[in-house]
Legacy VTK file of the C-alpha trace (Angstrom):
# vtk DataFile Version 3.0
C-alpha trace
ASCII
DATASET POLYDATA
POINTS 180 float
0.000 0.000 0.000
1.134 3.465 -1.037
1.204 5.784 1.497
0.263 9.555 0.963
2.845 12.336 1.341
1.976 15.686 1.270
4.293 18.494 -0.022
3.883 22.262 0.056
7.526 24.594 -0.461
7.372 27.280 2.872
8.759 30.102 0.502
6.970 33.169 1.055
4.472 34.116 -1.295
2.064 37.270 -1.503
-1.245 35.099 -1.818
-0.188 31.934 0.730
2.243 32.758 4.053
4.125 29.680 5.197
1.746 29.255 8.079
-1.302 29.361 5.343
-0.094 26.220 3.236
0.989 24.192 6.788
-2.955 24.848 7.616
-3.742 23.533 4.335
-1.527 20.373 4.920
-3.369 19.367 8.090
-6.785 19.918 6.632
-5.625 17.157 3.747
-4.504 15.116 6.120
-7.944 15.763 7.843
-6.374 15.754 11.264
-9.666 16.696 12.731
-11.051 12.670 11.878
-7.518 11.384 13.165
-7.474 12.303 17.169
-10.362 12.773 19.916
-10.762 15.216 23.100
-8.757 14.459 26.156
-6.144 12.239 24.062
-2.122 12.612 24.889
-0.763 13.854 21.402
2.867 13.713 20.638
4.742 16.486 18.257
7.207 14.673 16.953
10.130 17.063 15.924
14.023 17.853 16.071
15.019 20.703 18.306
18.162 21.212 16.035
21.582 21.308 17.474
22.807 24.173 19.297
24.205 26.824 16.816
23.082 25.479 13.334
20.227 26.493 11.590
18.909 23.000 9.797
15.889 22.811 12.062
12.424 23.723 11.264
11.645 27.060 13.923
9.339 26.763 15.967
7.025 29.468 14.985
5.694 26.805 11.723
4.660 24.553 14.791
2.135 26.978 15.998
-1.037 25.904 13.452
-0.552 22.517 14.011
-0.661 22.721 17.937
-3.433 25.306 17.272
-5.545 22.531 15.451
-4.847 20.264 18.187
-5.665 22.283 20.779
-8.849 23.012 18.685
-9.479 19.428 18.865
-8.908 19.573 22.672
-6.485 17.329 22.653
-3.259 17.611 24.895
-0.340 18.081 22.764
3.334 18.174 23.596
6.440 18.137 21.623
8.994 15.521 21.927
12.310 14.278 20.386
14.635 11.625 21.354
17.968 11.431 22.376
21.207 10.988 19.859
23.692 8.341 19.765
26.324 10.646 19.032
28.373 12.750 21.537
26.758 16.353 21.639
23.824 18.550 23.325
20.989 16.029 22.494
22.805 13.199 24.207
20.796 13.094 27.295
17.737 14.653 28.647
18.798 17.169 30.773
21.216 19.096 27.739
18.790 17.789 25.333
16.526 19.937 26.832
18.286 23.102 27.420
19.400 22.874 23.967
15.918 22.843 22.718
14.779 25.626 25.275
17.906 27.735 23.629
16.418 27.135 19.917
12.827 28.481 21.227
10.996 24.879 21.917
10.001 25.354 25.105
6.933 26.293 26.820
7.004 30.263 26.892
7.067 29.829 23.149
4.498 27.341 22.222
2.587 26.592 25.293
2.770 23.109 25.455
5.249 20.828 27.237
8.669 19.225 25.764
9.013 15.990 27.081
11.819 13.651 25.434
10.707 10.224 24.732
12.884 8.079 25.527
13.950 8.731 28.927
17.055 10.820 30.998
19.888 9.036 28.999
17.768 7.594 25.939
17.227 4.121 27.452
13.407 4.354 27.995
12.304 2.060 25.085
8.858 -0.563 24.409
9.840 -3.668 22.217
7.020 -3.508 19.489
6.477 -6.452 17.454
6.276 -6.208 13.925
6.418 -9.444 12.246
8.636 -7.819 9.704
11.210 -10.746 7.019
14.081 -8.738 8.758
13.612 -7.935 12.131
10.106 -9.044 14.301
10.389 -6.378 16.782
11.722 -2.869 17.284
12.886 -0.472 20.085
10.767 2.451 20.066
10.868 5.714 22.622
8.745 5.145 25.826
6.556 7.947 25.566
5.678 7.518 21.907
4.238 4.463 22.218
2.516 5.463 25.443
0.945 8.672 23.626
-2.767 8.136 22.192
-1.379 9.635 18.444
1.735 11.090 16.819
2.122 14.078 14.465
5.429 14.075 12.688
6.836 17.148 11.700
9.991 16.843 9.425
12.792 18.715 7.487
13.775 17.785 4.005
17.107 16.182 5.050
19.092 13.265 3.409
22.195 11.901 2.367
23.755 10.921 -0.788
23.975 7.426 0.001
19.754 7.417 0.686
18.824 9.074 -3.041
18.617 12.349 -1.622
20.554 14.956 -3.051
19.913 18.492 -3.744
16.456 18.562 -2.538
15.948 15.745 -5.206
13.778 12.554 -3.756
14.160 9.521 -5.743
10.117 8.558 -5.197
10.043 5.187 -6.346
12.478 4.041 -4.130
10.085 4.354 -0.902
6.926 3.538 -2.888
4.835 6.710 -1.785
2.828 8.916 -3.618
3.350 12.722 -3.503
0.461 15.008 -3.722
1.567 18.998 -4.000
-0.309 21.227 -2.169
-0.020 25.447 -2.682
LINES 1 181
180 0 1 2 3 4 5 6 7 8 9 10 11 12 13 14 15 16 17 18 19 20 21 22 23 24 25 26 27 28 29 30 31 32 33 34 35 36 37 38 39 40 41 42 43 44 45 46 47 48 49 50 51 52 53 54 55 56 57 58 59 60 61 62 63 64 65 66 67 68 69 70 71 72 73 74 75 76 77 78 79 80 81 82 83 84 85 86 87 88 89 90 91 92 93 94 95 96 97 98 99 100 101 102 103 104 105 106 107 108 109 110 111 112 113 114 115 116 117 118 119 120 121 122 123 124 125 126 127 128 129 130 131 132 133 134 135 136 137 138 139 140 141 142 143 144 145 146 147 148 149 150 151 152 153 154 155 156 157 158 159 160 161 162 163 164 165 166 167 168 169 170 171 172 173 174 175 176 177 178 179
């Protein structure tokens, strides 16, 4: 089964502001028949690293936690902790880093909570019946939230058919539908 991928460019027009078209991507994704009152909704995003600028800010958040909220659910944002060495490592710098990049609750007024725990070892094993691998590690607090809106920047590698912004769609099997 294909799944559906919505695409809209955030460059600034005179007709559509980049806040306009993300409104238009959650009302085709009809968000609104997706999540109920009351339910624990996670924000799935990257809080960047501390001094670069590949991150999307967090002002293009506000109209999707506006929908949610909307939909009285309870939203929060969350991440998870890297592998690597560096600010996102555990919780505690994880979280000042994204506080420093404007995630935090005086912005958006909703809680950051990293999923998967102080030092990134709060994990669920998930089966998935998959040829290669029947289950997977996945971040405590994702799997514990009632729903899951991902929010993602264009990123890639050479190595994974990205390059220049160029997406190599039959690779993944999805279908792209543009949105303006």
């Amino acid at each position: 089964m294909k799944a559906k991928v919505y695409f809209s460019s955030l460059n600034n027009q005179k007709t559509n502001s980049p806040l306009d078209k993300i409104k238009k991507l959650l009302e085709c994704c009809e968000i609104s028949k997706v999540f109920k009152k009351n339910e624990l909704i996670a924000i799935k995003v990257h809080f960047g690293e501390l001094g670069n600028s590949s991150f999307i800010r967090p002002i293009f958040l506000r109209p999707v936690i506006e929908t949610l909220k909307k939909l009285k659910t309870k939203p929060f944002l969350t991440d998870t902790n890297t592998l690597y060495i560096g600010m996102r490592t555990n919780s505690v710098d994880h979280l000042i880093n994204a506080n420093l990049n404007g995630f935090n609750f005086s912005t958006l007024q909703i809680p950051v909570i990293i999923a998967d725990g102080l030092r990134g070892e709060n994990s669920s094993s998930i089966e998935v019946n998959l040829e290669i691998c029947k289950k997977v590690e996945l971040a405590s607090e994702i799997v514990h939230s009632d729903g899951m809106v991902v929010v993602s920047h264009f990123k890639g590698h050479e190595m994974s058919g990205f390059w220049r912004c160029q997406l190599k769609i039959y690779q993944w099997d999805v279908q792209v539908a543009k949105v303006s």
